[in-house]
Backbone bond lengths (Angstrom), bond angles and torsions (degrees), N, CA, C in turn:
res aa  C-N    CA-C-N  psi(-1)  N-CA   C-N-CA  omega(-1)  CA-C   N-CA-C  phi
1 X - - - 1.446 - - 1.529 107.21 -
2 X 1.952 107.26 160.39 1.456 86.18 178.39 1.282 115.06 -121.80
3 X 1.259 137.99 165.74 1.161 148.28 -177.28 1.400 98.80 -23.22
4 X 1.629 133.32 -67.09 1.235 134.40 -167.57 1.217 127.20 -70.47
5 X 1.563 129.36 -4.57 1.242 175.57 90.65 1.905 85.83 16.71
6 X 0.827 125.87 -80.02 1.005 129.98 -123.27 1.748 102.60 -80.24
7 X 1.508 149.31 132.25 1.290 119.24 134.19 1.580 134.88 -34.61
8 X 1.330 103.39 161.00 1.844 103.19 175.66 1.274 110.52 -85.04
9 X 0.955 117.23 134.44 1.607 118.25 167.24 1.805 90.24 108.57
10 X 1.831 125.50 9.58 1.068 112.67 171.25 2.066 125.70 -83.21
11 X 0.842 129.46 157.03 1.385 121.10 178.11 1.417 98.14 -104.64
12 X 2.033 104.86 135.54 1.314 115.17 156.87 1.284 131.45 -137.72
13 X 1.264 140.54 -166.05 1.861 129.04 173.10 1.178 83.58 -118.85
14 X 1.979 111.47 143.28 1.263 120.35 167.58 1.208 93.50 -146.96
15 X 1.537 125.70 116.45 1.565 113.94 151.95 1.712 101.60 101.75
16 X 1.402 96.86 8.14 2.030 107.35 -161.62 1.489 92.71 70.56
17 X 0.952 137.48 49.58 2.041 113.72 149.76 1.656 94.38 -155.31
18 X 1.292 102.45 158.22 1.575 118.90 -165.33 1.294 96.10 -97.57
19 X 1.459 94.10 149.46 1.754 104.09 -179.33 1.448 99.02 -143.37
20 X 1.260 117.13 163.45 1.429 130.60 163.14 1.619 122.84 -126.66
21 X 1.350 124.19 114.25 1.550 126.84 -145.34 1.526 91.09 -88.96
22 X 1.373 88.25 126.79 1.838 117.90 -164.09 2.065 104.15 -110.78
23 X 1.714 104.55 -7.48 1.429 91.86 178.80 1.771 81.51 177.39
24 X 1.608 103.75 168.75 1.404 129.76 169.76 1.637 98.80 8.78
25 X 1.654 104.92 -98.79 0.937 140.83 -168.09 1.863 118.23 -96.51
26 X 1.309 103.43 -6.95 1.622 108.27 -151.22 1.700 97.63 -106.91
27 X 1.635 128.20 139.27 0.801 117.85 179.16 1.520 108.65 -122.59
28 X 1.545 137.35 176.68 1.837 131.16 166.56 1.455 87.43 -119.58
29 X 1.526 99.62 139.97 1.829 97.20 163.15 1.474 88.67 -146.25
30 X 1.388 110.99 -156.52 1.635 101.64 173.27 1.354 138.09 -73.62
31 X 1.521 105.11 -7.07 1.302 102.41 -171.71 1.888 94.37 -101.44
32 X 1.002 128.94 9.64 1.649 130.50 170.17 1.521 95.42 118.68
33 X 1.069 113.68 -147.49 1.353 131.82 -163.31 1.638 127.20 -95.06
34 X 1.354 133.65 117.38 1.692 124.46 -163.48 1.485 82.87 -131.77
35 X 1.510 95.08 142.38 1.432 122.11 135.00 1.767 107.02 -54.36
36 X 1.388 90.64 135.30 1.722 94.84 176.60 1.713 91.26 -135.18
37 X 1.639 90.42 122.87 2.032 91.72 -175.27 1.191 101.88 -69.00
38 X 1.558 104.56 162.80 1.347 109.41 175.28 1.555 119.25 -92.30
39 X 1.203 134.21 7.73 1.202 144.93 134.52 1.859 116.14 -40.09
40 X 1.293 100.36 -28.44 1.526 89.89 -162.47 1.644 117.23 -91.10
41 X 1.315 120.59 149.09 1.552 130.49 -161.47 1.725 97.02 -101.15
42 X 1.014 127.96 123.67 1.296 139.15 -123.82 1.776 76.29 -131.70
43 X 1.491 114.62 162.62 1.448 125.89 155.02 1.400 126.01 -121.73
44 X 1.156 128.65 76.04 1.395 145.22 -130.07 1.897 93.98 -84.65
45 X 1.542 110.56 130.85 1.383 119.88 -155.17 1.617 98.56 -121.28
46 X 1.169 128.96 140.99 1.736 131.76 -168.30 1.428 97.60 72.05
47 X 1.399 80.89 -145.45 1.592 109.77 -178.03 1.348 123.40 -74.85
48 X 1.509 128.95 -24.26 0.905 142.12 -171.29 1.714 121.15 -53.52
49 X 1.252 126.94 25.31 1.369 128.03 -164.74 1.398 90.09 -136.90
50 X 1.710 130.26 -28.02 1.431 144.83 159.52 1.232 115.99 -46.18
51 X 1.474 120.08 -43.81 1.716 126.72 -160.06 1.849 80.47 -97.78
52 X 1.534 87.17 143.83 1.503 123.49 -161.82 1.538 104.07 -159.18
53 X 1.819 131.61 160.44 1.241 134.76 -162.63 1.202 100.97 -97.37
54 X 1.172 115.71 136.65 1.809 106.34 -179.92 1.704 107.14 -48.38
55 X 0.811 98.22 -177.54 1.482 121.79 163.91 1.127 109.47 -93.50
56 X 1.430 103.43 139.22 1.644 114.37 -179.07 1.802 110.18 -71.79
57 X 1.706 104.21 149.12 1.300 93.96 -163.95 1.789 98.54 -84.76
58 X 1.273 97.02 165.77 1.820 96.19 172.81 1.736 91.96 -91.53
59 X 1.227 119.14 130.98 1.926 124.98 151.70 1.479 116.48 -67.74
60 X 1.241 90.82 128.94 1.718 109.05 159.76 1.521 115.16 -40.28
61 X 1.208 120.19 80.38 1.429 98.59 154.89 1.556 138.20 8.44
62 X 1.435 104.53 -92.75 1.606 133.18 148.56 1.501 101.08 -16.30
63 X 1.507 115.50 -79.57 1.305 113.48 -150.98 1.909 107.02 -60.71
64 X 1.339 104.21 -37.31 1.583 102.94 179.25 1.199 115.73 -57.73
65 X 1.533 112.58 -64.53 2.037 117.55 155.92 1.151 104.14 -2.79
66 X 1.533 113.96 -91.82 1.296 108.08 178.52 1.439 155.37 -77.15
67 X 1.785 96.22 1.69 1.386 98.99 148.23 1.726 128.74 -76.03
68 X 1.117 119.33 -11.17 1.450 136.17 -171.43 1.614 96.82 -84.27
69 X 1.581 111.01 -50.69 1.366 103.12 -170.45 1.730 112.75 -79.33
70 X 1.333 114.83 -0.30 1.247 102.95 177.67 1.874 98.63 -97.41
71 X 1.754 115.52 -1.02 1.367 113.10 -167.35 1.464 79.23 -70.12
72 X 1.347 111.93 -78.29 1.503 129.37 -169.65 1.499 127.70 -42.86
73 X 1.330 107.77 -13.25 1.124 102.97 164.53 1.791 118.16 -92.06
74 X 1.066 104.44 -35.66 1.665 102.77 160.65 1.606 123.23 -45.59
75 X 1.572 104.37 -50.65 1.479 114.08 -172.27 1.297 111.74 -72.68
76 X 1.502 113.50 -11.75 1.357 121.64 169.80 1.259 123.26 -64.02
77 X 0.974 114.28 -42.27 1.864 156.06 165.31 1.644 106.73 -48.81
78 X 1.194 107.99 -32.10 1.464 119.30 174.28 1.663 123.73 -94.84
79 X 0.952 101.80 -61.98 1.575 131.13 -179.89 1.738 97.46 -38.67
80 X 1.787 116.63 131.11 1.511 89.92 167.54 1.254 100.64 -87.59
81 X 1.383 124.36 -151.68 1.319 136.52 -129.45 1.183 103.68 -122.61
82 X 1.441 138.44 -21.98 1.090 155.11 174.22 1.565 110.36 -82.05
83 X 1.212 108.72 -12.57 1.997 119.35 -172.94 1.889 94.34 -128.46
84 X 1.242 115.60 27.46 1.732 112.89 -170.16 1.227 95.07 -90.40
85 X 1.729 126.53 -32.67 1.308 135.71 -171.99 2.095 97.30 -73.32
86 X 1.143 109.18 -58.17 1.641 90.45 166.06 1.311 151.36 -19.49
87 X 1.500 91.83 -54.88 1.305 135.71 -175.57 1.827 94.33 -89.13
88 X 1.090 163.26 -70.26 1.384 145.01 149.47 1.825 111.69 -16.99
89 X 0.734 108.95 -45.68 1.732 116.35 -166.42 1.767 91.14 -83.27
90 X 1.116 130.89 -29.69 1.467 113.08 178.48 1.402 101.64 -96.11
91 X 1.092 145.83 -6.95 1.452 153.21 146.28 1.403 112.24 -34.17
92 X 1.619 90.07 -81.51 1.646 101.64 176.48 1.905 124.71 -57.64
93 X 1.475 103.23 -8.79 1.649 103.69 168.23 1.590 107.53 -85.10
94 X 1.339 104.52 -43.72 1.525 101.90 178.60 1.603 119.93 -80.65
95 X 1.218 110.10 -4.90 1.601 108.31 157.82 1.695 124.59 -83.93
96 X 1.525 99.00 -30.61 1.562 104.69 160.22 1.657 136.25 -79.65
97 X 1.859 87.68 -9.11 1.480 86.66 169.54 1.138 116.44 -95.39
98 X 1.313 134.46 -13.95 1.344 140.02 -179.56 1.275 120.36 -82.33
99 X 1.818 100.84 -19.43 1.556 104.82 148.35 1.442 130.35 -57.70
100 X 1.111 107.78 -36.19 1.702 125.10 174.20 1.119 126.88 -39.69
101 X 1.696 110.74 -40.33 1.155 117.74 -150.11 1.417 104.65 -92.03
102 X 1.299 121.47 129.89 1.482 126.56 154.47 1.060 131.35 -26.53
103 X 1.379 150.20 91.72 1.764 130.74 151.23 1.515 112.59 -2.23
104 X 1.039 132.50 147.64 1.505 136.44 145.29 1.543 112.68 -69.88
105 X 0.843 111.66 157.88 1.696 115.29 -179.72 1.991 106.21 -75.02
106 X 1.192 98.90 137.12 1.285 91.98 -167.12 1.620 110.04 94.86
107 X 1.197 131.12 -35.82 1.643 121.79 -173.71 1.054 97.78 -66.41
């Protein structure tokens, strides 16, 4: 596994000595603190080969709709009146782009 692989707070063997990944790239073992490249194939110790990034969530449809229409209706509120037609026309791009977008598999 590799360094970036890993959660923080995971334990691994690098080099024969144990470390516990304290940042990005950065690990503490006994001798203080190493850069551990990210090239390197790690031997991942406990549990730490288990912990993985969630999965990204799928969005509500619905819920964005209507978070967008309460954006636009504020900015409406702002916008003068002479720039309201702008502000409609960037509406209608971001309602057609959100058509665009694919489901994730599983949504």
């Amino acid at each position: 596994m590799k360094i970036h692989q890993l959660p923080l707070g995971a334990r691994f063997e690098y080099d024969g000595a144990e470390y516990v990944k304290t940042g990005p790239l950065v690990a503490s073992g006994q001798g203080g603190q190493r850069l551990i490249p990210k090239y390197a194939v790690l031997r991942v110790l406990g549990e730490g080969a288990a912990a993985s990034p969630p999965p990204p969530r799928a969005l509500d449809r619905a819920a964005v709709l209507a978070a967008a229409e309460r954006f636009h209706g504020r900015c409406a509120a702002l916008v003068p009146p002479e720039r309201q037609d702008e502000l409609a026309a960037a509406r209608a791009d971001f309602l057609r782009d959100l058509d665009q977008i694919t489901p994730a598999p599983g949504a």
